[in-house]
N, C-alpha and C positions, 0 to 999 in steps of 0.2 A: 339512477344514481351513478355517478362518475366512479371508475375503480380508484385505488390508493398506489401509489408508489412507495415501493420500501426499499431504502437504500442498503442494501445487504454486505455486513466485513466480512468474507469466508475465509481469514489468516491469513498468514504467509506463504501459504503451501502447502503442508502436511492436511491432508484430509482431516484426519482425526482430533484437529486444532478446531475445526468448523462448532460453533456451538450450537446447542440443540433449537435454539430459537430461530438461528439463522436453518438449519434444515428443516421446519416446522411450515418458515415461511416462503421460502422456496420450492417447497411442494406445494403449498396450497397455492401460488401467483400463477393464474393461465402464462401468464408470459414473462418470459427473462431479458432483459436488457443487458447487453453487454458491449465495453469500450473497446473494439476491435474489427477488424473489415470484416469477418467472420466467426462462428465459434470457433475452429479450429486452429484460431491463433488468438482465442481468446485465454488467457492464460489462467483465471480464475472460472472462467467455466471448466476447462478441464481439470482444473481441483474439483469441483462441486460433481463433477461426473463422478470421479471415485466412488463419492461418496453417495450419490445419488443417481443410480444410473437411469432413470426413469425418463431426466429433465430431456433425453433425447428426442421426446415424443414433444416440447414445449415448442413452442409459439418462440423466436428470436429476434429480436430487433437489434441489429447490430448499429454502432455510432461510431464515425469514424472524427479521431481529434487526434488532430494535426499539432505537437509541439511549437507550433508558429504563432508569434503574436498577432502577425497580420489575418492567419485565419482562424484562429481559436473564438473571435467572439462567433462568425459564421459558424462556424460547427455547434457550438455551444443551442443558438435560435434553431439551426436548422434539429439537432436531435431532440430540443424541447421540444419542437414542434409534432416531431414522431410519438412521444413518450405521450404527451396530449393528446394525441388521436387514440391510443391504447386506452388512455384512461376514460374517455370522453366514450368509449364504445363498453366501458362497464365491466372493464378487464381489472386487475390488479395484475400489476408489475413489480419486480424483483432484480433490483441495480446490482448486479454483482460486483463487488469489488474488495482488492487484494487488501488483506488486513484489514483495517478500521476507515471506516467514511469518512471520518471528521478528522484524519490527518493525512493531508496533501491528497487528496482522494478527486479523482476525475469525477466522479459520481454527484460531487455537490455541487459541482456547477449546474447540471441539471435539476438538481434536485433542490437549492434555493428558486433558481425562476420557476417550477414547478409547485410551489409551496405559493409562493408569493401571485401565481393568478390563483388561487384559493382552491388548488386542488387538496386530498387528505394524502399527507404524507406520514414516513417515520425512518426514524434510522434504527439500524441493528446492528451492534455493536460488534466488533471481529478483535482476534490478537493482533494486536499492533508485530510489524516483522521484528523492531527491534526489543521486547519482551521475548520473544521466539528466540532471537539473538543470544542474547542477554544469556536464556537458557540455558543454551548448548554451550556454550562458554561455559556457566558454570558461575559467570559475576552478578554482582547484585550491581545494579543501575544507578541508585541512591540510598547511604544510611545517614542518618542523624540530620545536620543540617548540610547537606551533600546536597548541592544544586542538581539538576538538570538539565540540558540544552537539547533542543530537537531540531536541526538545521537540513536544507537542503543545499546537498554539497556542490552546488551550481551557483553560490555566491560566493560569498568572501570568507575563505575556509580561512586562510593566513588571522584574520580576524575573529575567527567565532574558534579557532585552537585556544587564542587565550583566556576566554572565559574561565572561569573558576566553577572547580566539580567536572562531569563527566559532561562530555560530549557526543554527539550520536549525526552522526554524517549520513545523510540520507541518498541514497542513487548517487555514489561519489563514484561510480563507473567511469563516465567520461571525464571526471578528474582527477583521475588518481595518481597519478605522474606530480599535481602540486600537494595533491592529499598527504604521499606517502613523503614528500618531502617535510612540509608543514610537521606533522608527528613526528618525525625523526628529529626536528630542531624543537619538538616540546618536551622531549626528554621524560616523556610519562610513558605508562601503559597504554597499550592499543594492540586491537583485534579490529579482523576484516572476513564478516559472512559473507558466503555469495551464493543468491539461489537459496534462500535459508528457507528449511522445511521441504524443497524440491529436490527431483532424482539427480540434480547436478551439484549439489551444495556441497561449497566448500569452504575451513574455515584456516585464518592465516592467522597465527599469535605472533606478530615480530615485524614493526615498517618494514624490517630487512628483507622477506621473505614476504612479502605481498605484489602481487605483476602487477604491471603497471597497466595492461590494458584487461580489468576483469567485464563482465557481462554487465546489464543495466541495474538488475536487481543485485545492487550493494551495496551496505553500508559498512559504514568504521563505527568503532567504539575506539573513543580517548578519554581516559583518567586519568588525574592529575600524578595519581601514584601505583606504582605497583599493588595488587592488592594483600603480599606476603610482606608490604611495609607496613599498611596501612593498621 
């Protein structure tokens, strides 16, 4: 019998965010799949080391996915192809990946073509980073009829600011320079995590006071209103 693939969210960062079902199933998976040339720039393996320092002893198959359109589907066939030979040799594997699999997550591209030749898969649910956000802030994300917006801030940010309700700007690192302008001309509330849940995390209340050039793992929160108005 073919092993299973389980797409695993191990949070944002903070180890102790990791849920027990995701620790449950990444110790029982001979092998861990992880999206980085190595473990040691895997960034979500070394959350789940924290927490589990065992997985040193696992089986690693590492995948490397290139931000390029032109080579994203290649990477994509060629790490199916890796992930399939694990399962096909009676292993179960374990996708680590940051926060939640099913939002913007490297891990599903694998793991729909994985599914779809009819191997047995599953996902395991992680904290989404911007609930971790959200947290340490101190805001609530949505009350009453308070929309919600979940964007990746590598499109049309000037257009997804004016949405109605809260906004959630996902890896607005390499835009932040139109980010913080965009916000400053929406004339509402906004926060900017960075690293949130990791040993570098930093947290900016005020477009005025956020740098223009912060690290990849960042988003903004934008609310229509201050929430001492609201």
């Amino acid at each position: 019998m073919s092993g299973c693939l389980y797409s695993v969210g191990v949070g944002p960062g903070d180890p102790e965010l990791m849920t027990l079902k995701a620790v449950k199933i990444i110790r029982n998976c001979q092998v861990l799949v992880l999206p980085a040339e190595s473990k040691e720039k895997c960034v979500a393996y070394q959350i789940v080391r924290r927490a589990i320092p065992e997985i040193e002893d696992k089986t690693t198959v590492c995948l490397v996915m290139p931000m390029t359109k032109d080579r994203l589907e290649k990477s994509h066939r060629e790490g199916t192809q890796k992930v399939a030979e694990v399962l096909d040799a009676g292993k179960d594997a374990a996708f680590l990946t940051l926060g939640d699999p099913t939002v913007y997550a490297t891990s599903m591209y694998i793991h729909q073509r994985i599914a779809g030749m009819g191997y047995r898969t599953s996902i395991v649910s992680g904290v989404p980073s911007f609930c971790a956000a959200a947290a340490k802030l101190g805001v609530s994300l949505g009350e009453k009829q308070e929309q919600i917006h979940i964007i990746p801030a590598s499109y049309d940010v000037e257009a997804a600011i004016q949405l109605p309700g809260t906004k959630i700007l996902m890896k607005a690192g390499k835009k932040m320079p139109i980010v913080r302008q965009c916000v400053k001309e929406h004339h509402g509330w906004a926060a900017m995590v960075e690293n949130c849940g990791m040993a570098e995390e930093h947290l900016w209340i005020n477009a005025e006071d956020m740098p223009e050039h912060p690290g990849y793992y960042t988003l903004v929160i934008v609310k229509d209103r201050k929430d001492e108005e609201e």
